[in-house]
NUBAMI-329096 format. One line per field, with one value per residue (C-alpha): residue in one letter; x, y, z. Coordinates in nm, 2 decimals. Layout:
BEGIN
residuo	(A, ...)
X	(X, ...)
Y	(Y, ...)
Z	(Z, ...)
***
This chain:
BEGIN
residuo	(X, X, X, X, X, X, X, X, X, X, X, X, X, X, X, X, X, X, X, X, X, X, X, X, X, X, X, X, X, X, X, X, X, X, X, X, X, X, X, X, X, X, X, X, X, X, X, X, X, X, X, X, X, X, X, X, X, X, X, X, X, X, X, X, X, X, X, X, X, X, X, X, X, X, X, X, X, X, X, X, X, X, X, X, X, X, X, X, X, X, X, X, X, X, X, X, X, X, X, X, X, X, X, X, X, X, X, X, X, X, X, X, X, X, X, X, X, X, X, X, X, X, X, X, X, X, X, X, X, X, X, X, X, X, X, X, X, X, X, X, X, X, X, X, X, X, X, X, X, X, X, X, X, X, X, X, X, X, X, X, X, X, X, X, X, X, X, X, X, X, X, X, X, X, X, X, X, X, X, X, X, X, X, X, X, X, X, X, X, X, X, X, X, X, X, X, X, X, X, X, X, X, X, X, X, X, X, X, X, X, X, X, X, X, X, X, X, X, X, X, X, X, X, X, X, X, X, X, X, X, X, X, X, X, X, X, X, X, X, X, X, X, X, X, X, X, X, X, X, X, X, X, X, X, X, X, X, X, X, X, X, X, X, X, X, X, X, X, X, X, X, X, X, X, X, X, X, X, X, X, X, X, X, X, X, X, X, X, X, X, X, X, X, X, X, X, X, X, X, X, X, X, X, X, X, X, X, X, X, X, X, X, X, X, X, X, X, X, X, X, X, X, X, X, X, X, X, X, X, X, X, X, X, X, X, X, X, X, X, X, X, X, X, X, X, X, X, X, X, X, X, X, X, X, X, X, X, X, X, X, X, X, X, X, X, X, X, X, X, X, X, X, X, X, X, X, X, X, X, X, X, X, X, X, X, X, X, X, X, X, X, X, X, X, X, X, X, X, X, X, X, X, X, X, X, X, X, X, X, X, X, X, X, X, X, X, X, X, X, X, X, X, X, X, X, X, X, X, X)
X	(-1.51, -1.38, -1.16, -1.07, -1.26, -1.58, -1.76, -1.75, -1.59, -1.88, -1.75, -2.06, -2.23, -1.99, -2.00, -2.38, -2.35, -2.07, -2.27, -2.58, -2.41, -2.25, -2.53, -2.45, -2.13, -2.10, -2.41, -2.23, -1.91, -2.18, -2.31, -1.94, -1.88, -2.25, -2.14, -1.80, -1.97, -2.28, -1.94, -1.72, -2.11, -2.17, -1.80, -1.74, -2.09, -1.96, -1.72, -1.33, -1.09, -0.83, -0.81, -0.78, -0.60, -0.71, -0.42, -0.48, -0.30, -0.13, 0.21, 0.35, 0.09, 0.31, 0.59, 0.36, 0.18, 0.54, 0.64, 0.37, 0.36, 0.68, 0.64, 0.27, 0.49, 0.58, 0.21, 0.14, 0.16, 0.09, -0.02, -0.09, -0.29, -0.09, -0.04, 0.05, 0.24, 0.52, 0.65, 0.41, 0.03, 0.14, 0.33, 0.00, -0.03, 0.20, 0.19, 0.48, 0.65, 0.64, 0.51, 0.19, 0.23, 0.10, -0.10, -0.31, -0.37, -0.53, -0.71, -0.86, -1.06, -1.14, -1.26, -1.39, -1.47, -1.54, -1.83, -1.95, -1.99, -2.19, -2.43, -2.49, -2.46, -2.73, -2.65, -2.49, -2.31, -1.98, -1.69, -1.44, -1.04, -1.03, -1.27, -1.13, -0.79, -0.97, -1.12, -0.84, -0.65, -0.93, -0.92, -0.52, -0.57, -0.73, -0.57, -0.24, -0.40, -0.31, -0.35, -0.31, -0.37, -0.29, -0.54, -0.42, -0.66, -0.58, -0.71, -0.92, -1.13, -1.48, -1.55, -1.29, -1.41, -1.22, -1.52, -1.70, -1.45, -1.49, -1.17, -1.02, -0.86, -0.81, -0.48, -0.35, -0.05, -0.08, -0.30, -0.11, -0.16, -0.31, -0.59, -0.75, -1.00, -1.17, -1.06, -1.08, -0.85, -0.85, -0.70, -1.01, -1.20, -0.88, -0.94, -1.33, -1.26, -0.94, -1.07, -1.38, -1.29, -1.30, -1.58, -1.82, -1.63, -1.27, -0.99, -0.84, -0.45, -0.34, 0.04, -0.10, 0.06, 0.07, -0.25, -0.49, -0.48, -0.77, -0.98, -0.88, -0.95, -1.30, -1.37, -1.29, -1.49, -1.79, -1.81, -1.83, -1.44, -1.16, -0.88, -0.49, -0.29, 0.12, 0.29, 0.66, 0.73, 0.61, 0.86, 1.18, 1.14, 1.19, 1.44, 1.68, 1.68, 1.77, 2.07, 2.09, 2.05, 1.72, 1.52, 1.18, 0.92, 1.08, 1.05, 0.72, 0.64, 0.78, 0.63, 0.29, 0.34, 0.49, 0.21, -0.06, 0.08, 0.15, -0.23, -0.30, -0.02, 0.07, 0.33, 0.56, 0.94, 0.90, 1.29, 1.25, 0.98, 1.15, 1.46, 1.18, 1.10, 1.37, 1.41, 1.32, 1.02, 1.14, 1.10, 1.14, 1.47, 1.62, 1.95, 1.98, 2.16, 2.57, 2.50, 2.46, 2.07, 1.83, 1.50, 1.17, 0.79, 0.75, 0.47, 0.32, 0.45, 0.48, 0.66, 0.84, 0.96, 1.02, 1.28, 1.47, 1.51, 1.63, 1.89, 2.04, 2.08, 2.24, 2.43, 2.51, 2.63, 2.57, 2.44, 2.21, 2.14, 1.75, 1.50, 1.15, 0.79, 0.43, 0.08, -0.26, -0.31, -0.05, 0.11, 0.54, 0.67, 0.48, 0.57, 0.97, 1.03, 1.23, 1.48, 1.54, 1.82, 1.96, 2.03, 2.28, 2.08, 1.73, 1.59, 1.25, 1.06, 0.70, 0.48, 0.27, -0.05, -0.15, 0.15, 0.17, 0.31, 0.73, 0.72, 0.44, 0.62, 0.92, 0.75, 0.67, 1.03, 1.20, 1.44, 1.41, 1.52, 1.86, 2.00, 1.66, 1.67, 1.30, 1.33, 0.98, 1.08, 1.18, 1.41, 1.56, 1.61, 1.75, 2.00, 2.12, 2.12, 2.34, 2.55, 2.59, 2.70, 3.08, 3.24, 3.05, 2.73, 2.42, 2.12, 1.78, 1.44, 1.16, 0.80, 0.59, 0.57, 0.44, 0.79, 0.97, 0.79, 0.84, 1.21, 1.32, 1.08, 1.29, 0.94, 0.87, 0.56, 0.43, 0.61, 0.34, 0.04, 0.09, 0.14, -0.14, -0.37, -0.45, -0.54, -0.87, -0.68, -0.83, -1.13, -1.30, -1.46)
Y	(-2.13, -2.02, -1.71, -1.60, -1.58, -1.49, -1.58, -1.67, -1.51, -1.40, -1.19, -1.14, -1.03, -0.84, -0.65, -0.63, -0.41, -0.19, -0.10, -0.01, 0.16, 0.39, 0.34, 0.71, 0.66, 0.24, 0.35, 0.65, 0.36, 0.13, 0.39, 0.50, 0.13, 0.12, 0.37, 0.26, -0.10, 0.09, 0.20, -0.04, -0.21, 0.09, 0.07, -0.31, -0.45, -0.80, -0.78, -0.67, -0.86, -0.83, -1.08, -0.90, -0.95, -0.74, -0.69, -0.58, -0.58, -0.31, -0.38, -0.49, -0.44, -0.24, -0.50, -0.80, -0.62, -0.52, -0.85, -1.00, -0.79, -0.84, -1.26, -1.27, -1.15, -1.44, -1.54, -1.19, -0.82, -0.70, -0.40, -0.25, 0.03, 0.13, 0.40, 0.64, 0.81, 1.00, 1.27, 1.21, 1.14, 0.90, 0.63, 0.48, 0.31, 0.06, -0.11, -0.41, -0.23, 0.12, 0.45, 0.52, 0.81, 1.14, 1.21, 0.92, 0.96, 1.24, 1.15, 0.83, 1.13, 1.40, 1.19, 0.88, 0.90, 1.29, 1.24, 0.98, 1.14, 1.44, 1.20, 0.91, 1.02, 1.22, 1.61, 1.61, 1.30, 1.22, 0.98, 0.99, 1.02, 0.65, 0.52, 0.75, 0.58, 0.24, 0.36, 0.52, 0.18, -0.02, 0.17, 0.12, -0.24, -0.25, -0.02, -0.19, -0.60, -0.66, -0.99, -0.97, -0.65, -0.59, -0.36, -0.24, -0.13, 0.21, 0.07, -0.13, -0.36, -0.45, -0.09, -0.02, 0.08, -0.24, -0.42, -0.29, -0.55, -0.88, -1.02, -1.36, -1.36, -1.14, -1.17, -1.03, -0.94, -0.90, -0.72, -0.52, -0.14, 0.09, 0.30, 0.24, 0.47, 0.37, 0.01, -0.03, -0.03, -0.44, -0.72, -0.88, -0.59, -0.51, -0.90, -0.83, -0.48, -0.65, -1.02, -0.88, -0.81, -1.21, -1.30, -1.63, -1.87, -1.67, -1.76, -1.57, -1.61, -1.48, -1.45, -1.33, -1.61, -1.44, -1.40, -1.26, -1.53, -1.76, -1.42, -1.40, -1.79, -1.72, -1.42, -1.53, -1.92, -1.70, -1.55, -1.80, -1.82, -2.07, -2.00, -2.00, -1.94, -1.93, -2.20, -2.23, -2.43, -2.18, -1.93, -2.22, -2.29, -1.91, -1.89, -2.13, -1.91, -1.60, -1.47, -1.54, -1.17, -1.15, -1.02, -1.24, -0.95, -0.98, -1.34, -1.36, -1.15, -1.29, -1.67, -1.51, -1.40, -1.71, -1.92, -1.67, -1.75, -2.09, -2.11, -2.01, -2.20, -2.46, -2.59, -2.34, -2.36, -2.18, -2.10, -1.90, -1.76, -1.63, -1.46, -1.30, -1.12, -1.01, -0.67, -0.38, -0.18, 0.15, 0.37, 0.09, 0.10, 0.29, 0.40, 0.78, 0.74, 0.81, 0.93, 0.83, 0.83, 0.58, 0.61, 0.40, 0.53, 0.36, 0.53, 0.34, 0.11, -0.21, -0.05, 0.12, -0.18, -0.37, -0.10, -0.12, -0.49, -0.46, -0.17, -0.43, -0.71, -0.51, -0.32, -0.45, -0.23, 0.11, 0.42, 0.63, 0.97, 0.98, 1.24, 1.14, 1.28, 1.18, 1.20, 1.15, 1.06, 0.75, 0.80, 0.88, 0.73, 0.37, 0.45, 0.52, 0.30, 0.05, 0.37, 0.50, 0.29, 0.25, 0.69, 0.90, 1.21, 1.28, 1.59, 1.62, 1.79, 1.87, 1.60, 1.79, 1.88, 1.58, 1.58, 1.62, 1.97, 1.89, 2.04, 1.93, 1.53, 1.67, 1.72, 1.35, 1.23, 1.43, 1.20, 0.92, 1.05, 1.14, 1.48, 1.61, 1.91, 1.99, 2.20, 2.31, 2.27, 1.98, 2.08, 2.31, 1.94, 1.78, 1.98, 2.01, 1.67, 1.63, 1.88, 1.68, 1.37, 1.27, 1.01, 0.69, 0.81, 0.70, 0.93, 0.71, 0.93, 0.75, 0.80, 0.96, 0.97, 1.30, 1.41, 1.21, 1.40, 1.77, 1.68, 1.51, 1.58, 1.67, 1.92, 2.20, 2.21, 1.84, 1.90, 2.22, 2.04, 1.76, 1.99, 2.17, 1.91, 2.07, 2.39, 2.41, 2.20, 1.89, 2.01, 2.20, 1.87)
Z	(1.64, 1.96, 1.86, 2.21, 2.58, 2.61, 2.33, 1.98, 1.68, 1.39, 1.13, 0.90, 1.23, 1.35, 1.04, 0.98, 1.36, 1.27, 0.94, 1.12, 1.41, 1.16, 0.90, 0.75, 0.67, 0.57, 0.32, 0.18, 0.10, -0.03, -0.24, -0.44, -0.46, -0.66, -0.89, -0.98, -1.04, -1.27, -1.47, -1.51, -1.63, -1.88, -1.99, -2.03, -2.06, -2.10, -1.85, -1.85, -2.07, -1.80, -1.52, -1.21, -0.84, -0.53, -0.29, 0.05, 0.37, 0.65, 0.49, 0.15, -0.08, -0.32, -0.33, -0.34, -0.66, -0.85, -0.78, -0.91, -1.21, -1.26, -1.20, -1.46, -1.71, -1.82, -1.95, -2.13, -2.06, -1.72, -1.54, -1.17, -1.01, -0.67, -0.44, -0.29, -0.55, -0.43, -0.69, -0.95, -0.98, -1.31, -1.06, -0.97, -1.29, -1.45, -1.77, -1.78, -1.53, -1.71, -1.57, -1.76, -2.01, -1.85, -2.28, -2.20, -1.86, -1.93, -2.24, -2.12, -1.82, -2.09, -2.35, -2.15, -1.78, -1.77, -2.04, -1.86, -1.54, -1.72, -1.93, -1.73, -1.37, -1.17, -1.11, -0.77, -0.81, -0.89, -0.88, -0.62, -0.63, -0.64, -0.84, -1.10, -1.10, -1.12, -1.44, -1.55, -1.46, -1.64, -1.95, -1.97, -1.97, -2.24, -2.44, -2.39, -2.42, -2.06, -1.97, -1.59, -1.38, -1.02, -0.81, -0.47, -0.23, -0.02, 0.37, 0.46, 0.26, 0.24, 0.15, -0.05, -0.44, -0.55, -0.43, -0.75, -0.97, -1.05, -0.97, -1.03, -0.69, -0.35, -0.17, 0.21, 0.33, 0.70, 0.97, 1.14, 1.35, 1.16, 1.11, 1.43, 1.38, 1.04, 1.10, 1.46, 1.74, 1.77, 1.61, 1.50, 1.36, 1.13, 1.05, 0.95, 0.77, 0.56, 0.52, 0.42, 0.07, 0.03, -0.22, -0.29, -0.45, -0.53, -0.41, -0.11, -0.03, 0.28, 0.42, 0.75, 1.02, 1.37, 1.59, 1.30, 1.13, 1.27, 1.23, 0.86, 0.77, 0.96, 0.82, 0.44, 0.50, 0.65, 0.33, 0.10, -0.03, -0.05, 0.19, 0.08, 0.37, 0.37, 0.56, 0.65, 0.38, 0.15, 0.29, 0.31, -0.06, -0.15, 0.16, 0.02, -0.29, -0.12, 0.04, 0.40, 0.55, 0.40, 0.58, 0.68, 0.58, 0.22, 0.18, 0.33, 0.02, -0.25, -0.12, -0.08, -0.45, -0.57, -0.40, -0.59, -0.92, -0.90, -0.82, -1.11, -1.34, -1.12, -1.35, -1.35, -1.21, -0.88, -0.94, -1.25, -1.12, -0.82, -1.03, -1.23, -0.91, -0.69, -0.80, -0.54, -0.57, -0.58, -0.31, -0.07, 0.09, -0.23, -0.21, -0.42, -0.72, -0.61, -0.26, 0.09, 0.12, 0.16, 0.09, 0.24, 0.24, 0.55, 0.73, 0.99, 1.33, 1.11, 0.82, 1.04, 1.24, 0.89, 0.85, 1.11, 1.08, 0.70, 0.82, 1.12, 0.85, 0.56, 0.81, 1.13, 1.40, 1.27, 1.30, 1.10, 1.10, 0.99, 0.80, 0.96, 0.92, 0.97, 0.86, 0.98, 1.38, 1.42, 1.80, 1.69, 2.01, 1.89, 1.49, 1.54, 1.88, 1.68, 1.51, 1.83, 1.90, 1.56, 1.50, 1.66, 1.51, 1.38, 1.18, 1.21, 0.96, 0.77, 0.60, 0.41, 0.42, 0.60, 0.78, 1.19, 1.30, 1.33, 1.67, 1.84, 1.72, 1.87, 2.22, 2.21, 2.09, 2.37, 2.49, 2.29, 1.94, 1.99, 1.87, 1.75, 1.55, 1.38, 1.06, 0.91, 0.54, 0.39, 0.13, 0.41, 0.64, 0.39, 0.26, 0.64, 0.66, 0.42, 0.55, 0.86, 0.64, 0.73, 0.46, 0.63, 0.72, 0.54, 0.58, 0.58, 0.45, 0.60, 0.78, 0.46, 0.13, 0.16, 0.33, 0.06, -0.19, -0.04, 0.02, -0.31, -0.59, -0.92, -1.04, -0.87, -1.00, -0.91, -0.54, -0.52, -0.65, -0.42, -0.14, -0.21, -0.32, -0.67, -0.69, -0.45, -0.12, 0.01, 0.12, -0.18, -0.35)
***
């Protein structure tokens, strides 16, 4: 398949010289996803009782995975593995759409997965962050009899830890702009890393429909699965359902999880199905209990942009003020472009501890965000924010969960251990 001048597109080659040109570090990946397989093995010996999904994708992977949780329910209990968290390490897991209880949490690692680790591993190995919460995850299924359980991968894909599970299915969202520099800075290497999580014989379903999508169908054939892409039909029959002001990110989601579970019961009523599933995910564009804030983890250019189209079609013609942050290396003249236009002020202020520094952003927004006014702490921004606030304003939270976290979490304590990464920081493990 020609995939685009000069040459032919090759996925499974493609990867084979990206893992040997960073041999090191694709072997170290290949190594955690080894271990996490050796214990789910030790753990379930005869394989987990729970069917599993995979869920991948720049964007949407949280709502795609509460909407199918929230759609499988009708077969059995359900349950999901997500993240990030924002206030509270216990968000990550859902059992039928219940926060896990913080008692068996922590149980299921002192009694379970920490003796594991000290028996049955060598002396200077461990599990990582992740493949703990899988287990964790895993071991909640079972405990609560879940029929179907929905795992979302971090970034990335072929060496994500989820590759250590033997799911039923692996779905996509979309490839979109981020993480350049783990998943490289072109289309078609997002394509290989994402796609890559496809599996001999398991169905893939993708909603990805722009330019990526001839990578993605060739990445997931080259490796042995059966392709389910979205078509426009998919997304009229769940558009007719929907209020016209929609927006199109939305209903590409819900049709990439109706087509997933009509896969697997293809008689159901797409209809009922659908009412099953229209509920927000929380934390995506949340409006604060009695107040004028909205809230959206939004964090990247994509997210960003999917924002900004939902706040033009619920509200047409206005202005926002915004509270904005951002983590890791993403450029904030590319990731806010599409608010720019849409505020009359912006507060700038801390993400964290993976968070940019506020001012050095601000040199890059001068003139672009209007009425920029940085303010270090985030409890500090928002309570000037809200001071700002005349009778029809709406204040919109939005670039990191991190920020989210710092600004609005109701415990003091979980605000400082996420801030501070434990007790050690980030780089004691």
């Amino acid at each position: 398949m020609k995939a685009s001048k000069g040459g032919n597109f090759e996925p499974e080659y493609f990867a084979f010289l990206d893992d040997i040109y960073h041999c090191h570090w694709s072997l170290q990946k290949s190594r955690k996803i080894h271990r996490l397989k050796k214990a789910v093995k030790y753990f379930w010996p005869n394989g987990h009782p729970t069917r599993l999904l995979c869920i991948t994708g720049t964007n949407g992977k949280g709502s795609v995975a509460y909407y199918l949780e929230q759609g499988l329910m009708q077969w059995g209990s359900t349950g999901s593995w997500t993240g990030p968290h924002v206030f509270d390490y216990a968000e990550r897991f859902h059992i039928c759409g219940q926060i896990a209880d913080h008692g068996e949490i922590v149980q299921i690692y002192r009694e379970e997965i920490e003796p594991y680790q000290l028996t049955q591993m060598q002396e200077n190995e461990s599990l990582g962050f992740a493949s703990i919460g899988v287990l964790i995850a895993l071991k909640l299924f079972e405990r609560h009899s879940v029929q179907w359980g929905i795992m979302e991968v971090g970034a990335g894909g072929r060496h994500t830890p989820l590759m250590a599970l033997d799911a039923v299915g692996t779905i996509l969202t979309n490839i979109g702009m981020d993480h350049p520099l783990t998943l490289g800075s072109e289309l078609w290497q997002r394509a290989v890393e994402k796609a890559g999580m496809a599996k001999p014989g398991i169905p893939f379903f993708s909603a990805e429909t722009g330019e990526a999508r001839a990578f993605v169908e060739k990445t997931v054939l080259e490796r042995g699965a059966t392709y389910f892409g979205l078509t426009e039909n998919d997304c009229d029959h769940i558009r007719q359902s929907l209020k016209e002001d929609t927006p199109l990110f939305r209903i590409k989601n819900l049709a990439l999880a109706v087509k997933v579970i009509l896969h697997y019961y293809p008689n159901t009523d797409g209809r009922s199905l659908l009412d099953s599933m229209k509920s927000h995910l929380p934390g995506r564009f949340s409006r604060l209990q009695n107040s004028q804030i909205l809230i959206d983890v939004a964090h990247n250019q994509n997210k960003i942009d999917a924002l900004a189209e939902h706040l033009k079609l619920t509200y047409p013609g206005k202005k926002f003020i915004f509270l904005i942050g951002l983590t890791r290396k993403r450029n904030p003249e590319h990731v806010f472009a599409s608010l720019f236009s849409l505020g009359k002020r912006f507060f700038l202020t801390s993400a964290s501890y993976a968070g940019q520094p506020p001012r050095e952003i601000a040199e890059k927004l001068k003139g672009k965000a209007p009425g920029l006014e940085v303010i270090e702490d985030p409890r500090e921004a928002i309570q000037k924010a809200r001071e700002s606030l005349s009778k029809e304003d709406i204040l919109v939270l939005t670039g990191s969960a991190y920020m989210l976290d710092q600004a609005l979490n109701p415990s003091r304590y979980m605000a400082h251990l996420n801030a501070s990464y434990g007790w050690r920081g980030k780089n004691s493990n």
